[in-house]
VEXSESE-914161 format. One record per atom (N, C-alpha, C): x, y, z; residue in three letters; residue number from 0; atom name. Coordinates in Angstrom, 2 decimals, decimal comma. Layout:
<nodes>
+---------+---------+---------+------+-----+------+
:       X :       Y :       Z : rest :  nr : atom :
+---------+---------+---------+------+-----+------+
:       X :       Y :       Z :  ALA : NUM :   CA :
...
+---------+---------+---------+------+-----+------+
</nodes>
This chain:
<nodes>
+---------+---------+---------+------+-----+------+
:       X :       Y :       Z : rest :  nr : atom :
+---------+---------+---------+------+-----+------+
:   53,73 : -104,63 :  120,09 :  UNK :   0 :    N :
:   54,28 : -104,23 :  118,85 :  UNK :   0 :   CA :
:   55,36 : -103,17 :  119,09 :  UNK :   0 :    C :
:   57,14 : -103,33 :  118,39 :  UNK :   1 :    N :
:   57,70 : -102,17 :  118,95 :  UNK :   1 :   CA :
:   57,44 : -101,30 :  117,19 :  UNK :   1 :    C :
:   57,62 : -100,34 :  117,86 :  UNK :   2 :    N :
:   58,34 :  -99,33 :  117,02 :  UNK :   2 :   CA :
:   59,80 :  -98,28 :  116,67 :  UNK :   2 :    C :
:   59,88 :  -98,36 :  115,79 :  UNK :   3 :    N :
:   61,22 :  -97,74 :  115,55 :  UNK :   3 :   CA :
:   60,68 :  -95,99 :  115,65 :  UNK :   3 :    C :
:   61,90 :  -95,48 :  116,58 :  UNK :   4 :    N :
:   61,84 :  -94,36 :  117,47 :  UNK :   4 :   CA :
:   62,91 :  -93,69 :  116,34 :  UNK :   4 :    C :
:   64,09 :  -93,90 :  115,51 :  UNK :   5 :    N :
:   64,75 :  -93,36 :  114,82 :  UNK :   5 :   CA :
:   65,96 :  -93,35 :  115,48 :  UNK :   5 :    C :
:   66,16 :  -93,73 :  116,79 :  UNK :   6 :    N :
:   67,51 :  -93,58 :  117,54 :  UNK :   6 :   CA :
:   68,43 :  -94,82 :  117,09 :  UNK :   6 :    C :
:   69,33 :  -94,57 :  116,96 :  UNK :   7 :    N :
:   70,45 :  -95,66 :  116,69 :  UNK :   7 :   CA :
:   70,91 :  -97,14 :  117,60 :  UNK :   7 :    C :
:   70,31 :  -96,11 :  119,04 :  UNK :   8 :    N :
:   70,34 :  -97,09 :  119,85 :  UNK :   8 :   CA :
:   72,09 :  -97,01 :  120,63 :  UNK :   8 :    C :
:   72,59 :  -97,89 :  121,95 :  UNK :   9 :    N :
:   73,94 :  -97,88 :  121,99 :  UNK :   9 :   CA :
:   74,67 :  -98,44 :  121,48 :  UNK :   9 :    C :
:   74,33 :  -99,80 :  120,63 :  UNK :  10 :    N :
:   75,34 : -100,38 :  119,49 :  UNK :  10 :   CA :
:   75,77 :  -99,35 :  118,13 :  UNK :  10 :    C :
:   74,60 :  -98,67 :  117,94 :  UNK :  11 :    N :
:   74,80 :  -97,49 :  116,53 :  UNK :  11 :   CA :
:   75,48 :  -96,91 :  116,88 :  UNK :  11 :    C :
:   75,58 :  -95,89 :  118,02 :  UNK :  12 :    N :
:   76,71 :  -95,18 :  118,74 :  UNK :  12 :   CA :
:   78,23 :  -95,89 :  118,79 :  UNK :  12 :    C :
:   77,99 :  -97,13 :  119,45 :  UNK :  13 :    N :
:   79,24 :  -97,64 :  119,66 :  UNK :  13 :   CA :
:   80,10 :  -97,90 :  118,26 :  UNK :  13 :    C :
:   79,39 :  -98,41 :  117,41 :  UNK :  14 :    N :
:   79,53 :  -99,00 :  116,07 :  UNK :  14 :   CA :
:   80,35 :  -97,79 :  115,06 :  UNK :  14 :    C :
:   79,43 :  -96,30 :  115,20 :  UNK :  15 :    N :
:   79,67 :  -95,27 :  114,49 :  UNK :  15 :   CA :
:   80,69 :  -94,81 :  115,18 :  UNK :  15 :    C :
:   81,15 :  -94,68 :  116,33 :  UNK :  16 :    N :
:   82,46 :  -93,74 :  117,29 :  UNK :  16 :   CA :
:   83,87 :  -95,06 :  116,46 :  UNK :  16 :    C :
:   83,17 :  -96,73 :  116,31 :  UNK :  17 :    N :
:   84,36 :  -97,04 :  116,01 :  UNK :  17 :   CA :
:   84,59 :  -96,86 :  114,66 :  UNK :  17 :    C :
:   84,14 :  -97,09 :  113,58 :  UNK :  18 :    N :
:   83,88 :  -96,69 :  112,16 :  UNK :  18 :   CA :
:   84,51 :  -95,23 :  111,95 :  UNK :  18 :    C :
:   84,48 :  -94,47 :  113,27 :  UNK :  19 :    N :
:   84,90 :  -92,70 :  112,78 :  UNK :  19 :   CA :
:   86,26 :  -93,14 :  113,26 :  UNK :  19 :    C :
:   86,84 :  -93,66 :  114,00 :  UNK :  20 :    N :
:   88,23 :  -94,22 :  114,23 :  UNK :  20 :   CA :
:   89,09 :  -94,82 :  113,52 :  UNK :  20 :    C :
:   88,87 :  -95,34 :  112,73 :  UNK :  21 :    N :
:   88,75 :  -96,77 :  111,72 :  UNK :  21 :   CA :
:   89,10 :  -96,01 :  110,53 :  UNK :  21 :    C :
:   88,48 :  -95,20 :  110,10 :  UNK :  22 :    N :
:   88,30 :  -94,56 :  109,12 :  UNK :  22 :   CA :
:   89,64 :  -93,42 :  108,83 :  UNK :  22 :    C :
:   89,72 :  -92,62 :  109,91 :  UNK :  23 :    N :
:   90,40 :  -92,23 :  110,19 :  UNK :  23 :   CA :
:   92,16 :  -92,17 :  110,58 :  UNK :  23 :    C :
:   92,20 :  -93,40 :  111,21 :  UNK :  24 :    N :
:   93,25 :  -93,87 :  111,43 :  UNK :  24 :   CA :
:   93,79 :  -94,38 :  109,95 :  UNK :  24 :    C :
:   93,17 :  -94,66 :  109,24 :  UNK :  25 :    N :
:   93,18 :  -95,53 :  107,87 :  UNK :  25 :   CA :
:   93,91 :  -94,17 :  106,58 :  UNK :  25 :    C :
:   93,00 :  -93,37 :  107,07 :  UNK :  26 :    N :
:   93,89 :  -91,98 :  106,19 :  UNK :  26 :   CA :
:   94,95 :  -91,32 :  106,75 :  UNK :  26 :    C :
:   95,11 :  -91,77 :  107,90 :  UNK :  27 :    N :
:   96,27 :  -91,02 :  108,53 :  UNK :  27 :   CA :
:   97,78 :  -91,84 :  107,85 :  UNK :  27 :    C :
:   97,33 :  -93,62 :  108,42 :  UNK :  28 :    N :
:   98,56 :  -94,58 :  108,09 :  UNK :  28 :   CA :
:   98,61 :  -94,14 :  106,70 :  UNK :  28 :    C :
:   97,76 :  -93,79 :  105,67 :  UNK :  29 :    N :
:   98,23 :  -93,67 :  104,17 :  UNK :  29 :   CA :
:   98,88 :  -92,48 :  104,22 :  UNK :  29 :    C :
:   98,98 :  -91,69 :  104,59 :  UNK :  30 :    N :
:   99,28 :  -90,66 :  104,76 :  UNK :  30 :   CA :
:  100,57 :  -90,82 :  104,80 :  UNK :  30 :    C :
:  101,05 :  -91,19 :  105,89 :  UNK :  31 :    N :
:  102,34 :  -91,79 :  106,43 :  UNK :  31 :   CA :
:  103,12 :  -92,66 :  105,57 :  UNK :  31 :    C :
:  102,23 :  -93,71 :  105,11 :  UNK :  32 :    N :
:  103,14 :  -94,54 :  104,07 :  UNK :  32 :   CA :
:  103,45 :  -93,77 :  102,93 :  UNK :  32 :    C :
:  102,41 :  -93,25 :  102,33 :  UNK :  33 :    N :
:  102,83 :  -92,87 :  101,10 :  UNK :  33 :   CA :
:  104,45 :  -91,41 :  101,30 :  UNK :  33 :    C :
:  104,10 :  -91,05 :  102,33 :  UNK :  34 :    N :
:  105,31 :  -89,93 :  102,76 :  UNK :  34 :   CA :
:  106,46 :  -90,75 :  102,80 :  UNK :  34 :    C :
:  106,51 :  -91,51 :  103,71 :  UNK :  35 :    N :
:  107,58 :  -92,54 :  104,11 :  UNK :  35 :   CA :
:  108,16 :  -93,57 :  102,34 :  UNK :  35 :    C :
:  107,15 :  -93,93 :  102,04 :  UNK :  36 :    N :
:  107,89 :  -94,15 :   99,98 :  UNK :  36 :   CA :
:  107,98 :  -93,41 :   99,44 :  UNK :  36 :    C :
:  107,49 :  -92,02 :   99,72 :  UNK :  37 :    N :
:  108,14 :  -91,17 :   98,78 :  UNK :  37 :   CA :
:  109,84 :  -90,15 :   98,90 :  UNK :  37 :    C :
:  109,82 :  -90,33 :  100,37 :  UNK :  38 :    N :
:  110,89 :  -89,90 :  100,68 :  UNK :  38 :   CA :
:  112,67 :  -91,05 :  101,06 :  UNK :  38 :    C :
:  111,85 :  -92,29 :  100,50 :  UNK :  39 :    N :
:  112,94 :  -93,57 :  101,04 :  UNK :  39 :   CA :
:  113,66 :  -93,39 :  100,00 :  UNK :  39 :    C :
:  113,83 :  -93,05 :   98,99 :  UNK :  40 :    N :
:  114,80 :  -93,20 :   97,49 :  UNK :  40 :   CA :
:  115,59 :  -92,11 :   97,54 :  UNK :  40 :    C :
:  114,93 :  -90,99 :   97,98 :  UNK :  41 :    N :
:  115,86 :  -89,63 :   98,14 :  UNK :  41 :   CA :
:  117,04 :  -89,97 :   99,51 :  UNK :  41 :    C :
:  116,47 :  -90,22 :  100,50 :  UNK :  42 :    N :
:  117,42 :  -90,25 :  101,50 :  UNK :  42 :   CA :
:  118,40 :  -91,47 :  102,11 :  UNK :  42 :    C :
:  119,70 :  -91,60 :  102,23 :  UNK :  43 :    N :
:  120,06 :  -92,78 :  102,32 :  UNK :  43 :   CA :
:  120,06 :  -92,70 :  104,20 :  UNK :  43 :    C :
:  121,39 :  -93,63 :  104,48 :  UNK :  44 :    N :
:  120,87 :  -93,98 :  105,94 :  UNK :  44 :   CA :
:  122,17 :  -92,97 :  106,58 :  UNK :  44 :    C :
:  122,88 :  -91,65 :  105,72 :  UNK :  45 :    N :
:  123,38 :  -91,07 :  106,48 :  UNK :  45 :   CA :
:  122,71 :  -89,62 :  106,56 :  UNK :  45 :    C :
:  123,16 :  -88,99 :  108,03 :  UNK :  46 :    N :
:  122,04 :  -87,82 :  108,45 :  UNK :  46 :   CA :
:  122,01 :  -86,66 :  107,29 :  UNK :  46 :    C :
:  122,81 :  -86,72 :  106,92 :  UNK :  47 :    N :
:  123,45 :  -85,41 :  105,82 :  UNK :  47 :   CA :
:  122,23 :  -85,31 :  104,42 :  UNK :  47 :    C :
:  121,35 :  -85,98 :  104,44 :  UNK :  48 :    N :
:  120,29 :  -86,14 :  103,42 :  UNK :  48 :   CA :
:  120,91 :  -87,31 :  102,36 :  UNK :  48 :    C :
:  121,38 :  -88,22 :  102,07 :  UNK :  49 :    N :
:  122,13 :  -89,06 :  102,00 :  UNK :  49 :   CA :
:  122,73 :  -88,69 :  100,90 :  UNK :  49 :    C :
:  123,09 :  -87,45 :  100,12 :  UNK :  50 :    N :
:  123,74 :  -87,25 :   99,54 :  UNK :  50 :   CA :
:  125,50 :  -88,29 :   99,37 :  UNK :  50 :    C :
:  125,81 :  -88,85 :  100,04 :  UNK :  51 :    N :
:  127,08 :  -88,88 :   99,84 :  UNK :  51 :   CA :
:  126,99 :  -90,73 :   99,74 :  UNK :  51 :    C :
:  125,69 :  -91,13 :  101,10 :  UNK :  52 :    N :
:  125,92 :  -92,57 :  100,79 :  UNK :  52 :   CA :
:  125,20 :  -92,96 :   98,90 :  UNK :  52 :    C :
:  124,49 :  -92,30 :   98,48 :  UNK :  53 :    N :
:  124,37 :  -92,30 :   97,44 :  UNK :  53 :   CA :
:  125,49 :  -92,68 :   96,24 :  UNK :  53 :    C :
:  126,44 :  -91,25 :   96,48 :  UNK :  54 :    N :
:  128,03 :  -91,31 :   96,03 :  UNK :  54 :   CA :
:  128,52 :  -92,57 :   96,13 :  UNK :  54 :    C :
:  128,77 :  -92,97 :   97,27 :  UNK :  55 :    N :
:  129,24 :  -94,43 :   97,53 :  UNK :  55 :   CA :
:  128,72 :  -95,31 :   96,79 :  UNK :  55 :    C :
:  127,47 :  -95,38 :   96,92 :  UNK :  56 :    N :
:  126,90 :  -96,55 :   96,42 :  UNK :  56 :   CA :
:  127,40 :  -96,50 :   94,61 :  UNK :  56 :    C :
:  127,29 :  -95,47 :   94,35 :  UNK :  57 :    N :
:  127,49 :  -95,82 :   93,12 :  UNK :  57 :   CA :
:  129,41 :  -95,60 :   92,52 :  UNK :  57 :    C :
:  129,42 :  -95,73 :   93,50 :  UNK :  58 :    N :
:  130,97 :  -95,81 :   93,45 :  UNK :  58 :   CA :
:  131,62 :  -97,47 :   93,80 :  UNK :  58 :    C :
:  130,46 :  -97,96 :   94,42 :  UNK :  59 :    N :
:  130,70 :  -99,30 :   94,76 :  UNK :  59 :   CA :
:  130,41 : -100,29 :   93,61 :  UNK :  59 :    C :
:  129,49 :  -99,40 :   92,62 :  UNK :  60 :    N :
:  128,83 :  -99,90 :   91,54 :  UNK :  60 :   CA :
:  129,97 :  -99,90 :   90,94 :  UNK :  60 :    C :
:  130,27 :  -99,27 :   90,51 :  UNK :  61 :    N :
:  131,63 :  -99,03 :   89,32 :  UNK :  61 :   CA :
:  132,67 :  -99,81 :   89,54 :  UNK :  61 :    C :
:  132,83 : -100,17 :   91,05 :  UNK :  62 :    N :
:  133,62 : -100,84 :   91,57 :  UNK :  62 :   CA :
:  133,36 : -102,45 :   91,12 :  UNK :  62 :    C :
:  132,28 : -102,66 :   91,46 :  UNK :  63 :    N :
:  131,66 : -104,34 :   90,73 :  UNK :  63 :   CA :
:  131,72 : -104,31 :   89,68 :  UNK :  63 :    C :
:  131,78 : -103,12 :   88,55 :  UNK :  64 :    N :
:  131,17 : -103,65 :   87,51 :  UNK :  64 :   CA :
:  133,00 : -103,66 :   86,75 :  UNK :  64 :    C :
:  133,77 : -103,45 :   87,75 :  UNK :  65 :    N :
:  135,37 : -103,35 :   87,17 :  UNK :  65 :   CA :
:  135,47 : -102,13 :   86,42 :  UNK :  65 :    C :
:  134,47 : -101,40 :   86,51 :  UNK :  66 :    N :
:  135,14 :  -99,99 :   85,86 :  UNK :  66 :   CA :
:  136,46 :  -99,32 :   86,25 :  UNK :  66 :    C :
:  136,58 :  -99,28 :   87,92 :  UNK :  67 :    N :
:  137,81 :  -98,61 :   88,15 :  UNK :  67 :   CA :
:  138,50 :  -99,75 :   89,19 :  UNK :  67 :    C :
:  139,60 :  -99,77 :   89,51 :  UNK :  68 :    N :
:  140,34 : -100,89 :   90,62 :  UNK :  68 :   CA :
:  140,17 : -100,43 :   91,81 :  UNK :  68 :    C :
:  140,96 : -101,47 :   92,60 :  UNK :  69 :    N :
:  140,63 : -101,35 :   94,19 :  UNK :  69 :   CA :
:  141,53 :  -99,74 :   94,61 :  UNK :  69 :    C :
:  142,63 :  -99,68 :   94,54 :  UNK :  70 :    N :
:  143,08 :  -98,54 :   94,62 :  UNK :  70 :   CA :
:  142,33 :  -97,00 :   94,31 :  UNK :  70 :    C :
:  141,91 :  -97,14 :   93,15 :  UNK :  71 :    N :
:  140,83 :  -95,95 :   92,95 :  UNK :  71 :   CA :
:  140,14 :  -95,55 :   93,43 :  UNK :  71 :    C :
:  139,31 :  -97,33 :   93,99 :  UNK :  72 :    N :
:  137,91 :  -96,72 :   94,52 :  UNK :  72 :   CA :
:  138,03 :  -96,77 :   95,98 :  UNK :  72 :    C :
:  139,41 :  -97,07 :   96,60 :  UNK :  73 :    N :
:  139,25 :  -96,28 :   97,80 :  UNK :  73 :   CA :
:  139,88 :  -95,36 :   98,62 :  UNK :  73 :    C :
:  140,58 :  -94,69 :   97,05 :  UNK :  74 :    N :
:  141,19 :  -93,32 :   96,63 :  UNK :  74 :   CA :
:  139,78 :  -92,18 :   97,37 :  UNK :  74 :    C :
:  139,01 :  -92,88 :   96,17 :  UNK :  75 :    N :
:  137,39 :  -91,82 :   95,71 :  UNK :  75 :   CA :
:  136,40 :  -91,88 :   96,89 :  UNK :  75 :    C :
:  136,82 :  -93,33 :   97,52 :  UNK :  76 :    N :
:  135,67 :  -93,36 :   99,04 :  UNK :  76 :   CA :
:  136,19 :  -92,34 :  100,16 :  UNK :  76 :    C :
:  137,58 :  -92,42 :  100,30 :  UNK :  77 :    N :
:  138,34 :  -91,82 :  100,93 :  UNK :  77 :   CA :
:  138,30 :  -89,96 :  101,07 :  UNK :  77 :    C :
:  138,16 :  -89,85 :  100,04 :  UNK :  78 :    N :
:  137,42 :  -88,47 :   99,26 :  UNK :  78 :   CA :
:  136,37 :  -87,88 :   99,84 :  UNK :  78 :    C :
:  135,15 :  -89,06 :   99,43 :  UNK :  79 :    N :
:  133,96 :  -88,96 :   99,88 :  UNK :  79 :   CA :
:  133,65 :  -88,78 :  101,04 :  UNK :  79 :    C :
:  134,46 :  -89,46 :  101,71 :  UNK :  80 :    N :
:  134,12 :  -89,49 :  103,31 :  UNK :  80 :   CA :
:  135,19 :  -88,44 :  103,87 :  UNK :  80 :    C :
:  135,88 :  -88,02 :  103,13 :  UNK :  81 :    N :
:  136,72 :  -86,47 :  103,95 :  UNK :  81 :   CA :
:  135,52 :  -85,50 :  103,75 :  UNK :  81 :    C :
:  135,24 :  -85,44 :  102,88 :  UNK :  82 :    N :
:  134,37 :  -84,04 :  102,58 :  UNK :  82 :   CA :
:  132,99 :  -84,23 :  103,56 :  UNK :  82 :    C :
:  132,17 :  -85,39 :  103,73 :  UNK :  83 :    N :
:  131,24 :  -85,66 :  104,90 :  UNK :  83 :   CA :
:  131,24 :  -84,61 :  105,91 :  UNK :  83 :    C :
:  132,41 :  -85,22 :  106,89 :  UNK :  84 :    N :
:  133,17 :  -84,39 :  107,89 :  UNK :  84 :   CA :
:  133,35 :  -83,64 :  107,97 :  UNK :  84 :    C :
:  133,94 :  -82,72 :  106,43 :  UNK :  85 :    N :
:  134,25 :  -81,02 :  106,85 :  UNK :  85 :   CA :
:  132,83 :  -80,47 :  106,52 :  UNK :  85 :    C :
+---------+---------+---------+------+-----+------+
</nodes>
């Protein structure tokens, strides 16, 4: 007849070290994602905090939507991208 001794045994061990990994790793990646979506809308893909590709973009907008002509808008890009630099 066996009896149960209360020990977990080496599968409980093995089982629980991976479960504390698991677990873990699991709050870390959220961690990460949710940082990583919360900071993707603020920053565009230039180093400057994307302040300026922002500018652009919506300068490109205006541009599609025929608000201003080709001349203007790359009067205003031209602009945009001097000031980058200094």
């Amino acid at each position: 007849m066996m009896y149960w001794d209360g020990s977990m045994g080496t599968w409980g061990y093995v089982l629980s070290g991976l479960s504390f990994i698991l677990f873990w790793g699991a709050v870390i990646a959220a961690i990460v994602l949710f940082a990583r979506s919360a900071t993707a809308g603020r920053h565009g893909s230039g180093g400057d905090g994307g302040t300026y590709s922002v500018a652009e973009h919506l300068l490109a907008e205006r541009f599609a939507r025929g608000e201003i002509d080709e001349s203007e808008y790359m009067a205003r890009l031209a602009v945009l991208r001097r000031g980058r630099s200094a």
